[in-house]
DRENTOR-427418 format. One record per atom (N, C-alpha, C, O): residue in three letters; x negated, y, z. Coordinates in steps of 0.1 Angstrom, whole numbers, padded with zeros to 4 digits, always signed. Atoms other than C-alpha are relative to their C-alpha. Example, Ala and Ser with C-alpha at 12.3 -4.5 7.8 and 13.67 -1.06 7.14 Angstrom:
2
ALA-0009-0012+0000 ALA-0123-0045+0078 ALA-0009+0012+0000 ALA-0019+0012+0007 SER+0009-0011+0000 SER-0137-0011+0071 SER+0008+0011+0008 SER+0003+0022+0009 
***
This chain:
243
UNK-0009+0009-0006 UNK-2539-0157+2643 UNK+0005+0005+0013 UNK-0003+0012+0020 UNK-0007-0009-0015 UNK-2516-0145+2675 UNK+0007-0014+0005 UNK+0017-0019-0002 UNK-0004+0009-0012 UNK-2511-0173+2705 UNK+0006+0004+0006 UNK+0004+0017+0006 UNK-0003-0006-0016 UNK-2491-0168+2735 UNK-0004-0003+0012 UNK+0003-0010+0019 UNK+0009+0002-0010 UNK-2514-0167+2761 UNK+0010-0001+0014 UNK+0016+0010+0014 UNK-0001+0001-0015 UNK-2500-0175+2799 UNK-0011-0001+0005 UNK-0020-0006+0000 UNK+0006+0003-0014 UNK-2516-0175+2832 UNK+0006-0003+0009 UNK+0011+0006+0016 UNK-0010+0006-0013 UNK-2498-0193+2857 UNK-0014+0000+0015 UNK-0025-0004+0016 UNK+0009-0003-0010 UNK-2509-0180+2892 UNK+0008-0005+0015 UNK+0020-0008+0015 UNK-0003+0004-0014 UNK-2505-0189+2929 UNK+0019+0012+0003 UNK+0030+0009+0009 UNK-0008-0007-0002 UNK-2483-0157+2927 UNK+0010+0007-0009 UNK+0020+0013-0006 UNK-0007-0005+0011 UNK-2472-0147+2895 UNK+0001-0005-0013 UNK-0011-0005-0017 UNK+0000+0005+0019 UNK-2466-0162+2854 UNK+0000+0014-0005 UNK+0009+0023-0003 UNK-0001-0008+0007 UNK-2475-0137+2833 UNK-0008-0003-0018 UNK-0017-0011-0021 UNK+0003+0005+0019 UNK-2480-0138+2790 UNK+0002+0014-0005 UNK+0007+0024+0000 UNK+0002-0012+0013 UNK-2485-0116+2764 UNK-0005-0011-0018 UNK-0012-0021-0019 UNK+0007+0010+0011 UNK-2489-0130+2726 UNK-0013+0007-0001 UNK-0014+0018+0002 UNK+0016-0004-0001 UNK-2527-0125+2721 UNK-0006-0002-0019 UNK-0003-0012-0026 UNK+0010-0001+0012 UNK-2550-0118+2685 UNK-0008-0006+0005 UNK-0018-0001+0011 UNK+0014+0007-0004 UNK-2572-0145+2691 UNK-0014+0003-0007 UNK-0024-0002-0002 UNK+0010-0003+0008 UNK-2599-0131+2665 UNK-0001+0012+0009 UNK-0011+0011+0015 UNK+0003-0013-0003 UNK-2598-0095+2682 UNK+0001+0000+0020 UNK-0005+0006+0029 UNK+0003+0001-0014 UNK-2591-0106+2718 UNK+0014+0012+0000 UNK+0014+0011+0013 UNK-0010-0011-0003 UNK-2562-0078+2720 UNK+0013-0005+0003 UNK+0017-0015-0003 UNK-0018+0004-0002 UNK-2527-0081+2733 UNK+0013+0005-0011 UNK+0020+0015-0009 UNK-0015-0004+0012 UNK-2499-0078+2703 UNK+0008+0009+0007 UNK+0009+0019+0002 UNK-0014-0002-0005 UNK-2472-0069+2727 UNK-0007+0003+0020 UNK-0017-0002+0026 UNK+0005+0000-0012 UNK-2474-0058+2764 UNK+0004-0012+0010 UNK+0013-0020+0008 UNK-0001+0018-0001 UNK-2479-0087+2787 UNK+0014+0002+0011 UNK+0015+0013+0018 UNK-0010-0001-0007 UNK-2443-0097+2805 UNK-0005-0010+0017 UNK-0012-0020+0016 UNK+0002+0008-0008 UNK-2447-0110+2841 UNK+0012-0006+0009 UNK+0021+0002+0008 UNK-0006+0001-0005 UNK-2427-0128+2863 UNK+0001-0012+0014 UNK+0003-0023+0010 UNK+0003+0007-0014 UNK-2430-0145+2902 UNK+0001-0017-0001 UNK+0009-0025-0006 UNK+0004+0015+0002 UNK-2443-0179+2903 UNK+0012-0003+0012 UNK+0013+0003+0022 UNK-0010+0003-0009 UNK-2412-0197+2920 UNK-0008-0006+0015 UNK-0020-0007+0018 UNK+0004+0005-0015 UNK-2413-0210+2957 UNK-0004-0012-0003 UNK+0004-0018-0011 UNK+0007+0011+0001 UNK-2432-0239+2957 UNK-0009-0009-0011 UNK-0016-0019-0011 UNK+0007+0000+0015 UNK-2442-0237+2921 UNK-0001-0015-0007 UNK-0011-0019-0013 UNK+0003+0014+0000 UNK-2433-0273+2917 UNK+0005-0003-0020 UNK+0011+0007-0025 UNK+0002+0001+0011 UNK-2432-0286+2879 UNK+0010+0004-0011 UNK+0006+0010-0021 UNK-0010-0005+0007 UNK-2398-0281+2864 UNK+0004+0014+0002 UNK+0007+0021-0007 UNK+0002-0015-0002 UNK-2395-0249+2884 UNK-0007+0011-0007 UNK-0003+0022-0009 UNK+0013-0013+0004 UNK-2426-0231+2869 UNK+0000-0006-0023 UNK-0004+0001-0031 UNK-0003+0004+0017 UNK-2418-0251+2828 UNK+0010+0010+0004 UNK+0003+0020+0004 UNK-0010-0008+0006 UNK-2386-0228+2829 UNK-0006+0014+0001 UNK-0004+0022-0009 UNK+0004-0015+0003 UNK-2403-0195+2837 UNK-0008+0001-0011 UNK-0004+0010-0018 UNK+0008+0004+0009 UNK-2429-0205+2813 UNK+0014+0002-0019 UNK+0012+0008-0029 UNK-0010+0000+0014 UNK-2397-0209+2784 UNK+0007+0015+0004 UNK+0013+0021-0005 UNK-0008-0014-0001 UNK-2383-0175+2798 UNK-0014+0010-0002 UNK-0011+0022-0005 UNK+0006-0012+0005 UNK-2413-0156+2791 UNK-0006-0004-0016 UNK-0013+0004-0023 UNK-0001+0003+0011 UNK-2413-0177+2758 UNK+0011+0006-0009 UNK+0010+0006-0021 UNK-0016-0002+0007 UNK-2377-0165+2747 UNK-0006+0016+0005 UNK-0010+0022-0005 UNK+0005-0012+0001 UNK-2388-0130+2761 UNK-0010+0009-0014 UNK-0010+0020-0019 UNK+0005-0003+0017 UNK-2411-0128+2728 UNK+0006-0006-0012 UNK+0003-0003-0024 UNK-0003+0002+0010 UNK-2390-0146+2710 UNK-0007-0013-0008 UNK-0002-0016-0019 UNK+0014+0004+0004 UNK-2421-0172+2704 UNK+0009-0014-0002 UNK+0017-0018+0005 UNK+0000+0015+0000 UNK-2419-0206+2688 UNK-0011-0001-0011 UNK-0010-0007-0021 UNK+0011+0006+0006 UNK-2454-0205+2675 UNK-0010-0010+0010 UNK-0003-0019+0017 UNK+0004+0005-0010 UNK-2485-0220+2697 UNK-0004+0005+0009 UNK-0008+0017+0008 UNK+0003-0004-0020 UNK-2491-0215+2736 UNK-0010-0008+0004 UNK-0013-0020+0000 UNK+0008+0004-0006 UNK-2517-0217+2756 UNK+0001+0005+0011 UNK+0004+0017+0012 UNK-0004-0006-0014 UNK-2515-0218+2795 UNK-0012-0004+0006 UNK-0018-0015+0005 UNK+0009-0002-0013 UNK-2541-0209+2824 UNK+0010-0006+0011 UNK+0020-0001+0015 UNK-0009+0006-0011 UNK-2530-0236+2851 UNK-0011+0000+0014 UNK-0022-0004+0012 UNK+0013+0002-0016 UNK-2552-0236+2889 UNK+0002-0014+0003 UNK+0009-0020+0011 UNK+0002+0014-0005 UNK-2560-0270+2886 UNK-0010-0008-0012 UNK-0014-0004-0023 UNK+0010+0003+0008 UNK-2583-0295+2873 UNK+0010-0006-0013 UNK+0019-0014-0011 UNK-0006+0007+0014 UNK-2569-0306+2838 UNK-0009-0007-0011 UNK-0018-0001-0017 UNK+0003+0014+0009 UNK-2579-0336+2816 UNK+0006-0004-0010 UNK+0014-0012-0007 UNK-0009+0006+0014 UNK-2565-0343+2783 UNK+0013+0004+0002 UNK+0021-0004+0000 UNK-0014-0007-0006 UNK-2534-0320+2798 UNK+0006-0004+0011 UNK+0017+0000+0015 UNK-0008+0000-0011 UNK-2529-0336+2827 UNK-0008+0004+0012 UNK-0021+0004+0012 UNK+0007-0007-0014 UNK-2537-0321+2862 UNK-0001-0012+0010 UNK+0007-0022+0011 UNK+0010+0008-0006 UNK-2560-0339+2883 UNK-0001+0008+0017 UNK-0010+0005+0025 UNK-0001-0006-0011 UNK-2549-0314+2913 UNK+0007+0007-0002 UNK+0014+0008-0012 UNK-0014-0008+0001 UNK-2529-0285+2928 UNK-0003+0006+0006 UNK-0003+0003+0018 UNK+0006-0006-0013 UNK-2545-0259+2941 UNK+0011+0014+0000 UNK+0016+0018-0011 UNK-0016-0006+0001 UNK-2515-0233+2954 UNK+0010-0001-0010 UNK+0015+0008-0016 UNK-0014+0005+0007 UNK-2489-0252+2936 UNK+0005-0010+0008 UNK+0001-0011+0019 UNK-0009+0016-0007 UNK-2469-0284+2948 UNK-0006-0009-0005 UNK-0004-0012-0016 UNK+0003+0015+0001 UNK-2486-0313+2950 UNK+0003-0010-0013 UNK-0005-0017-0019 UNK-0006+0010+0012 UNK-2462-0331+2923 UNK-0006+0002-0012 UNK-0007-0008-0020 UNK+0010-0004+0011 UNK-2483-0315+2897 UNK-0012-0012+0000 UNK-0015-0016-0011 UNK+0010+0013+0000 UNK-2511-0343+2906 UNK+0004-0011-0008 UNK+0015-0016-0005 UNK-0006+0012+0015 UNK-2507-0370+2874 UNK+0011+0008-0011 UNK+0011+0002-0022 UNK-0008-0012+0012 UNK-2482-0342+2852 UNK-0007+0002-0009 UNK-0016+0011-0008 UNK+0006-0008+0011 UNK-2492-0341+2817 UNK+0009+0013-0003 UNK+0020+0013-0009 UNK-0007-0014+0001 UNK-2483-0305+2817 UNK+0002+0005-0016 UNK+0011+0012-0020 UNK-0001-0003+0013 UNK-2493-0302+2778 UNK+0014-0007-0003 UNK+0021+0000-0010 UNK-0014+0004+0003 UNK-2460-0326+2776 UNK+0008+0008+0001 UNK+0012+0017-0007 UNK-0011-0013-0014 UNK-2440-0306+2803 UNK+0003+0012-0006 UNK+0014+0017-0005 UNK-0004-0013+0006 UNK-2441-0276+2786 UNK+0000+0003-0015 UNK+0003+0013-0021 UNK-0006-0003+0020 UNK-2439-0283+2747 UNK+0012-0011+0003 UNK+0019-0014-0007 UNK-0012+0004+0004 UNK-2413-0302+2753 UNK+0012+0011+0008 UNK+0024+0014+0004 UNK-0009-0015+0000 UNK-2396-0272+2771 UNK+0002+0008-0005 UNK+0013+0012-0006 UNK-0001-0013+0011 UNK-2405-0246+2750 UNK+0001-0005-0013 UNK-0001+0004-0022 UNK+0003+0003+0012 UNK-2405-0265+2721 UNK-0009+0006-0013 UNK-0007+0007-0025 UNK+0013-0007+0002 UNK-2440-0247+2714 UNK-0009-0009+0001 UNK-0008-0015+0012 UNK+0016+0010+0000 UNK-2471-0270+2709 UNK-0009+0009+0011 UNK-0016+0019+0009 UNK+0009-0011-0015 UNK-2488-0259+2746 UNK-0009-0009+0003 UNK-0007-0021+0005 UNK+0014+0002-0002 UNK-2522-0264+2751 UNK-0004+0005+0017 UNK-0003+0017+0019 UNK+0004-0007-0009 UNK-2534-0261+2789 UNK-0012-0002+0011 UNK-0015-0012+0016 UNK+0017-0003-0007 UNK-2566-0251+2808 UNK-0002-0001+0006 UNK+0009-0003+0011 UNK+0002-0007-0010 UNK-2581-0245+2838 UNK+0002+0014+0001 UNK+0003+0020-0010 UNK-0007-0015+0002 UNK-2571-0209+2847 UNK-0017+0009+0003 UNK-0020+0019-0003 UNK+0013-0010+0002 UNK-2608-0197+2856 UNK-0006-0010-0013 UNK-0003-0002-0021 UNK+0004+0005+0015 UNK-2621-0218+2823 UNK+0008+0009-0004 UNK+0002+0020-0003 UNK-0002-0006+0008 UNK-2597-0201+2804 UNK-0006+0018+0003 UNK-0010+0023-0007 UNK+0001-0012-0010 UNK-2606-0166+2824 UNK-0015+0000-0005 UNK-0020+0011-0006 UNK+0018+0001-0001 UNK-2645-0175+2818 UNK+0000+0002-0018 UNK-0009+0009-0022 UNK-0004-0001+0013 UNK-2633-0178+2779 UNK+0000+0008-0006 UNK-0004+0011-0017 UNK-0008-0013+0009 UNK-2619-0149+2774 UNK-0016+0010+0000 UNK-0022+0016-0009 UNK+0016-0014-0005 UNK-2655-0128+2791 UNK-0008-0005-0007 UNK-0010+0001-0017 UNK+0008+0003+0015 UNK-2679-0148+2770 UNK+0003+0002-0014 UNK-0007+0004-0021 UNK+0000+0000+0012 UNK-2663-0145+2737 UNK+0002+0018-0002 UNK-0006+0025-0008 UNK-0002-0016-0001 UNK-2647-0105+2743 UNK-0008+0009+0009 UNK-0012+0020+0005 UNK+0006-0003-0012 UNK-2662-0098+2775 UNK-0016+0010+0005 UNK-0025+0017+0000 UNK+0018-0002-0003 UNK-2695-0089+2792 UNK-0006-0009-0005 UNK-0013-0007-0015 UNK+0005+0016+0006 UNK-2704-0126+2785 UNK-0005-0003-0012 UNK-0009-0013-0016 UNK+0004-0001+0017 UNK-2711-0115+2750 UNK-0016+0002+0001 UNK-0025-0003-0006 UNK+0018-0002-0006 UNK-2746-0105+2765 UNK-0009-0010+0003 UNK-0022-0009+0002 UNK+0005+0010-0006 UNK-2753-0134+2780 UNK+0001-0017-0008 UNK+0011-0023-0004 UNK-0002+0009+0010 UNK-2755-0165+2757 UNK-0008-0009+0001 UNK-0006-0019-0006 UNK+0013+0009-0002 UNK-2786-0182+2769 UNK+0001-0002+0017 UNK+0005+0008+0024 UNK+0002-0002-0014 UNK-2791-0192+2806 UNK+0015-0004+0006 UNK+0024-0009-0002 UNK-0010+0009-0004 UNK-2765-0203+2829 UNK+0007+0013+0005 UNK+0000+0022+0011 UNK-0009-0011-0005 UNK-2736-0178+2837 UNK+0010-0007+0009 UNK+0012-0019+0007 UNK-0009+0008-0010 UNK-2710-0186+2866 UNK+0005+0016+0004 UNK+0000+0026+0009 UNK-0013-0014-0003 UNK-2676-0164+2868 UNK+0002-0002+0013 UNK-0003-0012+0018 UNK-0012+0000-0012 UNK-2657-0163+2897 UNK+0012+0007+0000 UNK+0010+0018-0004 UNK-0012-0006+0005 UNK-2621-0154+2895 UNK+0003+0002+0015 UNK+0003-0008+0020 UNK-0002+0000-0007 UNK-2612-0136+2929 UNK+0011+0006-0002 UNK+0014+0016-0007 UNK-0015-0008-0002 UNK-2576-0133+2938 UNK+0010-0008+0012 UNK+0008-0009+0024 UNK-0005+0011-0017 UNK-2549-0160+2960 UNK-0014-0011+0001 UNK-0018-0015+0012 UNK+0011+0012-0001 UNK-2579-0186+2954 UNK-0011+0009-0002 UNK-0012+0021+0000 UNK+0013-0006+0002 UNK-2613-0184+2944 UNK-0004-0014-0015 UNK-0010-0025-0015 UNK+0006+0007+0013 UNK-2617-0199+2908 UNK-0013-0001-0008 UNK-0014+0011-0011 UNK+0007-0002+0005 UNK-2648-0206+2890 UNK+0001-0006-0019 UNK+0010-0012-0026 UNK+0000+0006+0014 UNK-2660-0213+2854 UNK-0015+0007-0005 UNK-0018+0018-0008 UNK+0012+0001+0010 UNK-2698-0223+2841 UNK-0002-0001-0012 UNK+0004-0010-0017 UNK+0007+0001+0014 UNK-2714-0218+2808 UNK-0016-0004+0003 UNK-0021-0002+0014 UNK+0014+0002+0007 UNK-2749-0227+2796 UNK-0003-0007-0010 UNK-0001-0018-0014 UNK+0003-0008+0016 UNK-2763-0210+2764 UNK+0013-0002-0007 UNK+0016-0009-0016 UNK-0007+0002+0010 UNK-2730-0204+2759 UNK+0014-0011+0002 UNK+0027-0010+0001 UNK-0014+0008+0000 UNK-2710-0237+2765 UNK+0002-0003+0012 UNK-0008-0002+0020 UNK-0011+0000-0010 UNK-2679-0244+2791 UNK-0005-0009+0005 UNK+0001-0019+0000 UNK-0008+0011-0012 UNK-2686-0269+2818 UNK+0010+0001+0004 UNK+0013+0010+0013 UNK-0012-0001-0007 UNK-2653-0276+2823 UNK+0005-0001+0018 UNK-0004-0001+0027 UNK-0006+0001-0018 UNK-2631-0279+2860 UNK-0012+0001+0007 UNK-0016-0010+0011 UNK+0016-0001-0013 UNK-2663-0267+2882 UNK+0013+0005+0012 UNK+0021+0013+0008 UNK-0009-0005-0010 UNK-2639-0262+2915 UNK-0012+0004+0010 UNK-0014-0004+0019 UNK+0010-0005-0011 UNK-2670-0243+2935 UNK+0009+0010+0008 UNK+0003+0015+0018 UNK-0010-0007-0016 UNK-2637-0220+2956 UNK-0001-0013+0007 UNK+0005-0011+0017 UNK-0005+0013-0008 UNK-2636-0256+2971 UNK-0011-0002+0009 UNK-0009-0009+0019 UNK+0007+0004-0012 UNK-2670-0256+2989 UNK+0003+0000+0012 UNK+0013+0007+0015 UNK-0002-0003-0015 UNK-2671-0259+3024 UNK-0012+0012+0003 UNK-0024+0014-0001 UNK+0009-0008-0006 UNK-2684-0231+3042 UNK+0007+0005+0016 UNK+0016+0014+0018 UNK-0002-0005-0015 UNK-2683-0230+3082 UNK+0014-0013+0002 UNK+0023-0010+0010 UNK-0010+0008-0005 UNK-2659-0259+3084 UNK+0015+0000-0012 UNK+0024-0007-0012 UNK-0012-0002+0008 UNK-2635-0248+3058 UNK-0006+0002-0020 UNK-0016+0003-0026 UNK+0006-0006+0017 UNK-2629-0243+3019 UNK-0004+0016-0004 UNK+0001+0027+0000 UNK+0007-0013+0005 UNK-2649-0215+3003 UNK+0017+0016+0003 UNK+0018+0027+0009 UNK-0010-0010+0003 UNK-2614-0198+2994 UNK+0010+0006+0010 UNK+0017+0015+0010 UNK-0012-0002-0011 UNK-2595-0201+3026 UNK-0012+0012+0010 UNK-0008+0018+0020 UNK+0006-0010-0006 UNK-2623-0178+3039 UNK-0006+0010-0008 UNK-0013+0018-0003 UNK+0006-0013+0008 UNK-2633-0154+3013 UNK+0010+0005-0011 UNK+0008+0016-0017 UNK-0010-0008+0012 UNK-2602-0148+2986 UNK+0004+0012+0001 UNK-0004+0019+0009 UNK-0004-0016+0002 UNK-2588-0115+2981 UNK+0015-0005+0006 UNK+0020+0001+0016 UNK-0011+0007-0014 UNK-2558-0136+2995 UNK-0002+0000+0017 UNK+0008-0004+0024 UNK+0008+0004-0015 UNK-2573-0139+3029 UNK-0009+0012+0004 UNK-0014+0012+0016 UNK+0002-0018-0003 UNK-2586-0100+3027 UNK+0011+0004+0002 UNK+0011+0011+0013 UNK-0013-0007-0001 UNK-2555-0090+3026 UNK+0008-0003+0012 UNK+0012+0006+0020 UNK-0010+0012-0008 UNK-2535-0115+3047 UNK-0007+0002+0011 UNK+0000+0000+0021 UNK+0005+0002-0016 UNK-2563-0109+3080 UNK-0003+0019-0005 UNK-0014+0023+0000 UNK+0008-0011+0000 UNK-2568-0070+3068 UNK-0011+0003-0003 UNK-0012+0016-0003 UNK+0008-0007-0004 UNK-2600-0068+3067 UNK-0006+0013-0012 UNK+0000+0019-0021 UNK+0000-0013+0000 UNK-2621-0042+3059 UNK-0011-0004-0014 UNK-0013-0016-0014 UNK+0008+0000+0008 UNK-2646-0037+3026 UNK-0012-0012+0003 UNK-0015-0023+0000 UNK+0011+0009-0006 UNK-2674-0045+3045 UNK-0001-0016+0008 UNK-0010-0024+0006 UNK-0002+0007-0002 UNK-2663-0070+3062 UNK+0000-0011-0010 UNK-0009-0019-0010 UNK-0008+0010+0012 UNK-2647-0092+3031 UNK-0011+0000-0011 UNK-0010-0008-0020 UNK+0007+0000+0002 UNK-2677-0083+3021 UNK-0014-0013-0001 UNK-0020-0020-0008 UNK+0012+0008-0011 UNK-2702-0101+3045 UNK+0005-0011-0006 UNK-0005-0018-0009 UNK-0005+0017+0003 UNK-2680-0136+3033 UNK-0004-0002-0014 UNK-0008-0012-0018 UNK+0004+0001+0014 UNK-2685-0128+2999 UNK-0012-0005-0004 UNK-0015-0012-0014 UNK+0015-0004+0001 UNK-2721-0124+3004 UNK-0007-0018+0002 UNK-0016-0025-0003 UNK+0002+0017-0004 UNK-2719-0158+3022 UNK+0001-0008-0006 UNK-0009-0015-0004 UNK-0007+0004+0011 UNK-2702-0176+2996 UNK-0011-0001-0012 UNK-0015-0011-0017 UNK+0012-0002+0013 UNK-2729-0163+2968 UNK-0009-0002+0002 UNK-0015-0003-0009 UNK+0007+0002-0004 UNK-2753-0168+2984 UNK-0003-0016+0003 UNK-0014-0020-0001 UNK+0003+0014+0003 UNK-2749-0208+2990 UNK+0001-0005-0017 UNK-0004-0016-0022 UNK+0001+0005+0015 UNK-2741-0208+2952 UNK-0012+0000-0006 UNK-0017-0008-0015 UNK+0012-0002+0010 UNK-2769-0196+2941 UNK-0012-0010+0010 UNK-0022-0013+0004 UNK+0009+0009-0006 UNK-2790-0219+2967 UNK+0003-0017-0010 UNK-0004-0027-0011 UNK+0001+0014+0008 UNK-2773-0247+2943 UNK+0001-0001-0007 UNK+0000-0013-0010 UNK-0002-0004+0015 UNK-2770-0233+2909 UNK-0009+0008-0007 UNK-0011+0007-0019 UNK+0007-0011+0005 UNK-2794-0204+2905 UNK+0007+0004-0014 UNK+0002-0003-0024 UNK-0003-0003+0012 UNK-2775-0188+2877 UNK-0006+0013-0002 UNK-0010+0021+0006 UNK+0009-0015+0001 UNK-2792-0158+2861 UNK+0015+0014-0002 UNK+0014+0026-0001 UNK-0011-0020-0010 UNK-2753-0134+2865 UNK+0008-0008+0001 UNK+0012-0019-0004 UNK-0009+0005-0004 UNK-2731-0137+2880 UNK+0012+0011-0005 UNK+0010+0023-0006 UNK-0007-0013+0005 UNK-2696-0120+2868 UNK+0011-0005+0007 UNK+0014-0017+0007 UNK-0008-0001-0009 UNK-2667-0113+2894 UNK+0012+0005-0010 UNK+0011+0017-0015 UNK-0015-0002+0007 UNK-2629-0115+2875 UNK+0009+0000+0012 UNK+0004+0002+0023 UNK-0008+0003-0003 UNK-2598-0120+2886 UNK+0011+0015+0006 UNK+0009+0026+0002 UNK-0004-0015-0004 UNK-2575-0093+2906 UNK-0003+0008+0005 UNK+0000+0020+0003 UNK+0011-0007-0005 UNK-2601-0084+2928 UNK-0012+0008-0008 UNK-0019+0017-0002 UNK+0011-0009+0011 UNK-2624-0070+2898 UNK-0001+0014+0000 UNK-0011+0021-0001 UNK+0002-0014+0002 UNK-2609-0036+2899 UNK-0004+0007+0008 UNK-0005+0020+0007 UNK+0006-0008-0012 UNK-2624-0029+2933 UNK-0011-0004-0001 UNK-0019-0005+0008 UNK+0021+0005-0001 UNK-2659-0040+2921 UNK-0007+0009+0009 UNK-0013+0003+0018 UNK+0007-0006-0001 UNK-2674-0011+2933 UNK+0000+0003+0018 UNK-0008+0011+0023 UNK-0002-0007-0015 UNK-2658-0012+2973 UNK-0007-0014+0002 UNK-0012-0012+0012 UNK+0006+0011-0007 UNK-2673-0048+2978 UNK-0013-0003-0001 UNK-0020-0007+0009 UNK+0010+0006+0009 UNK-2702-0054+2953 UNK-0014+0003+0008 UNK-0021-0007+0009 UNK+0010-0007-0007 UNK-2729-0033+2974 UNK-0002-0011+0019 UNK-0010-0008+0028 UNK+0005+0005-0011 UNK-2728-0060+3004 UNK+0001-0015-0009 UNK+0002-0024-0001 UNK+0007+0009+0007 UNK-2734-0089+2977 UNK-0015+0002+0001 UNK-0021+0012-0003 UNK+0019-0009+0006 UNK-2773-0092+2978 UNK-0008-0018-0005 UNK-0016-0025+0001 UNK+0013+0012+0012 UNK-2786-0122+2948 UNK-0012-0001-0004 UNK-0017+0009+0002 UNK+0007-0001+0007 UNK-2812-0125+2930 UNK+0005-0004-0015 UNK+0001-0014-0022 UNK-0002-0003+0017 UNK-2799-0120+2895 UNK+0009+0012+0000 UNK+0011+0020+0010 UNK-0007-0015-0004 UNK-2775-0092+2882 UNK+0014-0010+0004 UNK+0015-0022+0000 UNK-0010+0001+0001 UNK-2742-0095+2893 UNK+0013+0015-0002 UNK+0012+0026+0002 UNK-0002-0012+0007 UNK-2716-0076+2876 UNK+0021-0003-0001 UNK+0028-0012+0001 UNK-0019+0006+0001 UNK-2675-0070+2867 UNK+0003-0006-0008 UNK-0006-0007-0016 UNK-0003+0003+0013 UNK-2657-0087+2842 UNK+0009+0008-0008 UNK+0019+0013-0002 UNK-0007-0009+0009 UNK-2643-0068+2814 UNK+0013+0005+0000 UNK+0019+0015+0002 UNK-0018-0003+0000 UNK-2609-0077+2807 UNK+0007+0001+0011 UNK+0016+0009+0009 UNK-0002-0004-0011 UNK-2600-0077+2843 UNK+0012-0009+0000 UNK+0011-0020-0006 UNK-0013+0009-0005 UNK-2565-0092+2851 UNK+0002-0009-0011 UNK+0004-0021-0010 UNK-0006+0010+0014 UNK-2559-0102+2811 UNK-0013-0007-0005 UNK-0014-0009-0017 UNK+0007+0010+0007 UNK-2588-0124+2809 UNK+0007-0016-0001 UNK+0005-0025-0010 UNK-0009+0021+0000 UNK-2562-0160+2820 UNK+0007+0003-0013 UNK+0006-0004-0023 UNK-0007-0004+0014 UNK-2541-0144+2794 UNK-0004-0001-0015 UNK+0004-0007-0023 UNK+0009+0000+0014 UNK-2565-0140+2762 UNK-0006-0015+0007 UNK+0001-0025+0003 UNK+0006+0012+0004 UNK-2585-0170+2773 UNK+0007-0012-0001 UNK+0003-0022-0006 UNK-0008+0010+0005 UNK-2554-0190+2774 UNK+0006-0005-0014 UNK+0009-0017-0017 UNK-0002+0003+0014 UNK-2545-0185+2739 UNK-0012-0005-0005 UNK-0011-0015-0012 UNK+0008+0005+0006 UNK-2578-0189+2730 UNK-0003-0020+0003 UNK-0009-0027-0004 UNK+0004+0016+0001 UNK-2579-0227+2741 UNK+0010-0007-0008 UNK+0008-0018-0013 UNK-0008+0008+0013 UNK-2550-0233+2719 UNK+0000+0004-0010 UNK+0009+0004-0018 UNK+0004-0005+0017 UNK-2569-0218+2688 UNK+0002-0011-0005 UNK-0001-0013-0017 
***
């Protein structure tokens, strides 16, 4: 069966239709800039333009940064506010005239690495992703199944939320340096695991492909490790929630 996976991001919409049995992309994924203020009818039409870009009127599934409930969002995290009460599952099948199914964006992202993933390893015990990129998304399993909307970017740490001091948004945005962006990370994983003890931890999102300039000033007690698919995990694990 082949979905059209989106990932709707702080900064970008991007889709590809997705082989939900093999995890693989059909077609390469089309992307395109999450509008200014990313407010609800604005971000349904890019959503139908990278729908009409495949041509697609089968089923969709979308990675949204927010908490979602029977399709509607329960928050807005880098989006517009108006999204708070939006059943988005409406909003966008009645746009695309696609039957759209939609997630949390690190749930679906945590989806994709357990079923294709590293996550294939880990099937027992409590796993907890982190998706680093404009935010800091998470997504729990244990043996295996989704606790859904966990928002642990939203701790407080030092007076503020988790994400407004450690994203790959906020490396970038103050410069800093490895080590540095580091030390916050370190901070960050470190209160998690004081409240979760998970036995791995697995680091997604855009930040993944530099695993290897940050990872060495993380210091847990369990492994922590990359995630696989790397950028196309919102993508695959969004189709997969509209299996």
């Amino acid at each position: 069966m082949t979905i059209l996976g989106i990932d709707i991001g702080g900064t970008g919409i991007k889709g590809a239709p997705v082989d939900v049995q093999t995890g693989e992309l059909v077609s390469p994924r089309y992307r395109l800039p999450t509008p200014e203020m990313a407010k609800p009818d604005d971000v349904a039409k890019v959503v139908v333009e990278i729908a009409k870009h495949f041509s697609w009127n089968g089923k969709i599934g979308c990675g949204f940064p927010a908490i979602i409930r029977n399709g509607v969002a329960f928050s807005a995290a880098n989006v517009d506010e108006s999204w708070i009460g939006t059943n988005i599952d409406s909003l966008l099948s009645e746009a695309s005239g696609c039957t759209t199914r939609v997630i949390n964006d690190a749930d679906a992202a945590g989806l994709a690495e357990m079923r294709f993933g590293v996550g294939r390893d880990w099937q027992k015990g409590v796993v907890f992703l982190v998706t680093l990129g404009t935010g800091i998304g998470t997504a729990v399993f244990v043996n295996g199944h989704l606790l859904p909307n966990t928002e642990f970017g939203h701790i407080e740490i030092r007076g503020k939320d988790a994400e407004r001091r450690a994203s790959d948004a906020v490396r970038q945005r103050k410069d800093l340096s490895w080590a540095e962006w580091g030390e916050r990370l370190n901070e960050y994983f470190q209160t998690m695991e004081r409240l979760m003890w998970p036995d791995v931890v697995i680091i997604g999102g855009g930040a993944s492909k530099d695993f290897d300039k940050f990872s060495p000033y993380i210091k847990m007690n369990c492994e922590v490790i990359p995630a696989q698919l790397l950028n196309l995990a919102g993508i695959v694990g969004a189709a997969l929630a509209a299996e």
